[in-house]
BABA-81532 format. One record per residue (C-alpha): x, y negated, z negated; residue in three letters. Coordinates in steps of 0.25 Angstrom, whole numbers, plus 2048, in hexadecimal, padded with zeros to 3 digits. Layout:
<atoms>
XYZALA/...
</atoms>
This chain:
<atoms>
800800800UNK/8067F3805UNK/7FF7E47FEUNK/8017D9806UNK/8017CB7FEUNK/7FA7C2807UNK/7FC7B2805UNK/7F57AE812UNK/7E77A980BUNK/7F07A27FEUNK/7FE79B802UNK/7F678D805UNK/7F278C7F6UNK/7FD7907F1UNK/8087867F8UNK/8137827F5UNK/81878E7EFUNK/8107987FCUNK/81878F807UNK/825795805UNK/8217A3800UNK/8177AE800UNK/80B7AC7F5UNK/80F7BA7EFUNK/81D7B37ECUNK/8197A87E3UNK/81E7AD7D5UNK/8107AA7C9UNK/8147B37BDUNK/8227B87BEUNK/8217BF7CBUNK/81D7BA7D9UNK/80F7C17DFUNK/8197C97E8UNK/8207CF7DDUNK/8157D17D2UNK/80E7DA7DCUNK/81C7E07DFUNK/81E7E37D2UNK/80F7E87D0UNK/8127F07DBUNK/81C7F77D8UNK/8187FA7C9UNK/80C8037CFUNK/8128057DEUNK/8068037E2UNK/80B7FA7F0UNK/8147F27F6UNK/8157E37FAUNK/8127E1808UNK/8147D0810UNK/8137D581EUNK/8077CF824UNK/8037DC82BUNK/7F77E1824UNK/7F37F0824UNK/7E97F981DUNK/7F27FC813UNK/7F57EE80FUNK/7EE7E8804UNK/7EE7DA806UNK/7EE7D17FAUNK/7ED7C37F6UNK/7FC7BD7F3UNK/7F77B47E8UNK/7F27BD7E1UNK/7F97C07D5UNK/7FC7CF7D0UNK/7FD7D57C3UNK/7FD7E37BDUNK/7EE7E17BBUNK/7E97DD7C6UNK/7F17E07D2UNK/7E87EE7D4UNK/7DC7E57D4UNK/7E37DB7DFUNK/7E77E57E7UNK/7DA7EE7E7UNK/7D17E17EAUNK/7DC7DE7F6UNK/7DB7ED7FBUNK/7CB7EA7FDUNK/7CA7DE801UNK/7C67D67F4UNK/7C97C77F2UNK/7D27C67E7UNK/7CC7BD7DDUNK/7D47B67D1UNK/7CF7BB7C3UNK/7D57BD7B6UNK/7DB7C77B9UNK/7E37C37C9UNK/7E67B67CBUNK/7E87AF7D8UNK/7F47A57DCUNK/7EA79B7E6UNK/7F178F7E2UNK/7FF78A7DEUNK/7FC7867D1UNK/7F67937CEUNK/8057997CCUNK/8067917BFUNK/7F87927BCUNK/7F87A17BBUNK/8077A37B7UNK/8047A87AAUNK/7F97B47AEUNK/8047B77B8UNK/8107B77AFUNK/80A7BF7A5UNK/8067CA7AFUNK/8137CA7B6UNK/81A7CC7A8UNK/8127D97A7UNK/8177DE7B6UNK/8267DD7B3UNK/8277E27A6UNK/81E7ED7A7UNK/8237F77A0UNK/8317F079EUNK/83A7ED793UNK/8407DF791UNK/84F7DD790UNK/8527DA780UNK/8507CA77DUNK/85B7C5777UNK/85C7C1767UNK/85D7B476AUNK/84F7B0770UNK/8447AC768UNK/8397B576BUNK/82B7B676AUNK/8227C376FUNK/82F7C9774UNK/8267D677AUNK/8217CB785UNK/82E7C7788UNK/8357CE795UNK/8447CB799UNK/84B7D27A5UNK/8577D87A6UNK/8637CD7A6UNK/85C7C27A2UNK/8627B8796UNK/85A7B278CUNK/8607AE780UNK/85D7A2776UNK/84E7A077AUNK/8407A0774UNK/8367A977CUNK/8277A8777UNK/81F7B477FUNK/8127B2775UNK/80C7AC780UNK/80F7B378DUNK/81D7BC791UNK/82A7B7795UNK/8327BF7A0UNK/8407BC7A4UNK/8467C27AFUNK/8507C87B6UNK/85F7C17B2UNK/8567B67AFUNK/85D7AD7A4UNK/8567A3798UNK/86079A791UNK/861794783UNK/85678D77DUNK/84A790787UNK/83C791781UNK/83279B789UNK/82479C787UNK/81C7A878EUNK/8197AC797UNK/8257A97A0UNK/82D7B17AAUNK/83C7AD7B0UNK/8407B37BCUNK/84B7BB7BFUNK/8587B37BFUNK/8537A67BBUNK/85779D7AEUNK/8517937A5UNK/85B78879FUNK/85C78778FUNK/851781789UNK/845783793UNK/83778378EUNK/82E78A795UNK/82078C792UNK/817798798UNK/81279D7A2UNK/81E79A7A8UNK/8267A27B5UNK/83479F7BBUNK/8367A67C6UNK/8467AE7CAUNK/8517A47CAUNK/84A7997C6UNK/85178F7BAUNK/8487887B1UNK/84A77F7A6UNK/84277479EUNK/83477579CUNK/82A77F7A4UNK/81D7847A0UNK/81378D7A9UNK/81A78A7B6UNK/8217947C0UNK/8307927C8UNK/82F79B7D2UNK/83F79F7D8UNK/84B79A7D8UNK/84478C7D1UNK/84B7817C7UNK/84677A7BCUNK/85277B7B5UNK/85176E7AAUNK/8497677A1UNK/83A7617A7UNK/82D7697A7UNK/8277727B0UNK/8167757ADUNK/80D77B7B3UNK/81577D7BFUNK/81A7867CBUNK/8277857D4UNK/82C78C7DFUNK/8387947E3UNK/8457897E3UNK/83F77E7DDUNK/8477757D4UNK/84276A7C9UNK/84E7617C6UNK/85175D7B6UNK/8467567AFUNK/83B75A7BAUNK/82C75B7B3UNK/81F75D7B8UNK/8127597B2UNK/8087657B0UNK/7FD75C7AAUNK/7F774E7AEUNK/7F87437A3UNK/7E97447A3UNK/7E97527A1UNK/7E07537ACUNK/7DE75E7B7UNK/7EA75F7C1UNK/7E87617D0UNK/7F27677DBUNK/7F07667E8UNK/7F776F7F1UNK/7FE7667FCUNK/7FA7587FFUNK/7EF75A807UNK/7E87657FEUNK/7DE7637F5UNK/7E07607E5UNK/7DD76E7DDUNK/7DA76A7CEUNK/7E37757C6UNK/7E17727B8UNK/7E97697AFUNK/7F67707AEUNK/7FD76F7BDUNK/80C76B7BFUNK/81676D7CBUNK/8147777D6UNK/8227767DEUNK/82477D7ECUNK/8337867EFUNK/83E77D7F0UNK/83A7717EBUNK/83F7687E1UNK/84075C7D8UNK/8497527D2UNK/84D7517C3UNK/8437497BCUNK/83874C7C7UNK/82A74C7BFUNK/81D7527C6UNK/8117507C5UNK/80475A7C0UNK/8007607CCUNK/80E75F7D4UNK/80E7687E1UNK/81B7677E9UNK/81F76F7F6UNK/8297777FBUNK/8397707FCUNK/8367657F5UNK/84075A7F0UNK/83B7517E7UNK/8417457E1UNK/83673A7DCUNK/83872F7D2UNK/82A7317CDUNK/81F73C7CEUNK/8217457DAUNK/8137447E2UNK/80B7517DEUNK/80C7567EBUNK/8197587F1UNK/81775F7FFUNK/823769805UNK/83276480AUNK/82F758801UNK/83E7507FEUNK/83B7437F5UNK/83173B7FDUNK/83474480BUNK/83374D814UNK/83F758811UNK/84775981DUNK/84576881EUNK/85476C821UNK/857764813UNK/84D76B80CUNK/852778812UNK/86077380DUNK/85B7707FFUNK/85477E7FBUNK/861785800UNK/86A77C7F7UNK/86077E7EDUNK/86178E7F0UNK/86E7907F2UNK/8707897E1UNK/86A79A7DFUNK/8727A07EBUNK/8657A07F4UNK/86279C802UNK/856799809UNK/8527A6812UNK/84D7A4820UNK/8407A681CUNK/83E79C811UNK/84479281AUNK/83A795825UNK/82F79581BUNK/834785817UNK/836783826UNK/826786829UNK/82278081DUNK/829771821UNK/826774831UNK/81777782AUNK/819769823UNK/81C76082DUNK/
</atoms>
C-alpha cells in the first residue's frame, strides 16, 4: 500500500511557508507531516510514503495537511481509502492556515513525544539539571544539557540527537529541540515551543516554532510565532503577540487577500530565508515572504511580500548570493531545486 500526501487543494492557504516546499514538509509538533507519517509507518508497516503524482488503485491518496498521530492516523487513512472528506475534530487536526502551525503546536508536540519515545528509554539526565516530572523528559543520544531548569508538569520536553543546552536555560514543556541545534545560556523558553534541526535559539520564546537551520541566537522575544527554514533575527529582535488593546488580531495572507480574524495572540509568521536586522521589532499580526532582507528604522509594515531588500525589490541574483552565504555559515549550498523553486517564485512575482 502506497499513500500519497496530496497538497494541491491547500498550498495557497498555507504560504509563505508551501511556496518553497511541499505541505507535508512543514515541521508542527516536533516532526514535519512527512516524517510523522514515516515514523507511524514504520511502527506498524502498514505502508510506505509515495510523492509521484501518478495515482493507481493502490494509492491512498491523502490530505497533506493533515496531521497524523498514533491515534488517529487508521482513521485518516480509512476515511481517505473510501473516499470520505477529512473533517477537523478533537481528535485530527488540520493545517489550513499558516497561523494554525502555532496555534496547534501543543496537540501536535504532545503527540509526537509519544511517537518517538514509544517504547524508548532516555539517556541519563545529568546531576546538575534542576528537574521537574523527569519521566516526561526525553534526551537522545549525544545531546548535553548541564546547569538547566526543565519543568515537564505541564507538557514533555524532548532534546534530540547531539543536540546541545548551555548553562542557565529555563525550559517550560512541552518543548522539542532538534537534532543538532543549541540554545545559548540563559534562554527562557515558555511551552509549547518546537526548534526544529540545527537551528540556535536564545533569549525569549514562547509557543513558536523555528523550523531548520533558523537563528535567534540573542536576547529579544519571539510569541506566538513561526519561522521557516534559514531564517535569522538579529540581536535585540522582538515581536508583538498582543495588541495594546488587547483586541483580536488579524492576518492576512499576502496583500491582496482578505483580513482572517485569528484570535488575540498572533505574532510573526517569517518565510525560508529571510531575515532581519538587530533591534527589528514586528508588529501583531506580522506575515513576511520568502528571502526577505529587512532593515527599518521603525515597525516593518505587516505584510512583507517575497524577495523584499529594505524598501526594494531584491535583485534576485543577490538574493540567490545571500541565502548561500548564509548556508554556506553550516557547510550547506543551495540545490538545483531550491533554486529553481526561488526562481519560479520571483518569475511568478513579477
Amino acid at each position: 500500500m502506497l499513500i500519497y500526501l496530496d497538497d494541491h487543494h491547500c498550498k495557497q492557504g498555507l504560504k509563505p511557508f508551501s511556496s518553497t516546499r511541499h505541505v507535508s514538509d512543514i515541521r508542527v509538533g516536533i516532526l514535519t507531516i512527512e516524517e510523522k507519517w514515516a515514523q507511524l509507518l514504520q511502527l506498524d508497516s502498514v505502508g510506505q510514503l509515495s510523492f509521484s503524482d501518478s495515482i493507481s488503485e493502490e494509492v491512498i491518496k491523502v490530505p497533506a495537511n493533515v496531521i497524523p498521530t498514533k491515534n488517529n492516523y487508521k482513521s485518516i487513512l480509512a476515511l481517505a481509502k473510501n473516499g470520505n472528506v477529512i473533517e477537523e475534530s478533537d481528535e485530527i487536526k488540520i493545517l489550513n492556515y499558516p497561523w494554525d502551525i502555532f496555534q496547534k503546536n501543543e496537540w501536535a508536540l504532545n503527540h509526537d513525544f509519544e511517537i518517538l519515545t514509544h517504547g524508548r528509554t532516555s539517556q541519563p539526565i545529568h546531576a546538575s539539571n534542576a528537574i521537574q516530572n523527569e519521566k516526561n523528559i526525553f534526551i537522545e543520544k549525544g545531546a548535553i544539557v548541564n546547569h538547566c531548569m526543565l519543568n515537564a508538569n505541564n507538557g514533555p520536553i524532548y532534546i534530540g540527537k547531539n543536540a546541545h543546552i548551555m548553562e542557565g536555560v529555563f525550559i517550560r514543556g512541552p518543548f522539542s529541540l532538534g537534532e543538532e541545534s543549541v540554545i545559548k545560556m540563559g534562554a527562557t523558553i515558555y511551552g509549547a515551543t518546537s526548534i526544529g534541526p540545527f537551528c540556535v535559539a536564545g533569549g525569549e520564546i514562547k509557543n513558536s516554532i523555528m523550523m531548520q537551520y533558523s537563528n535567534k541566537a540573542h536576547y529579544g522575544y519571539l510569541g506566538d510565532s513561526v519561522l521557516g527554514a534559514w531564517c535569522n533575527l538579529g540581536a535585540g529582535t522582538t515581536n508583538s503577540n498582543l495588541k495594546n488593546s488587547a483586541g483580536e488580531v488579524s492576518y492576512k495572507i499576502d496583500q491582496s487577500s482578505s483580513s482572517i480574524k485569528v484570535g488575540n495572540k498572533a505574532g510573526l509568521i517569517m518565510g525560508d530565508y529571510s531575515r532581519a536586522a538587530i533591534n527589528t521589532s514586528f508588529n501583531t499580526g506580522t506575515i513576511v515572504g520568502v528571502s526577505c532582507n529587512i532593515f527599518e528604522r521603525g515597525f516593518p509594515p505587516v505584510n512583507i511580500p517575497d524577495f523584499t531588500w529594505g524598501n526594494e525589490k531584491y535583485d534576485f541574483s543577490k538574493a540567490l548570493r545571500d541565502i548561500e552565504n548564509w548556508m554556506k555559515l553550516k557547510n550547506k549550498t543551495l540545490s538545483m531545486d531550491q533554486i529553481d523553486k526561488l526562481k519560479n517564485l520571483y518569475q511568478t512575482e513579477n
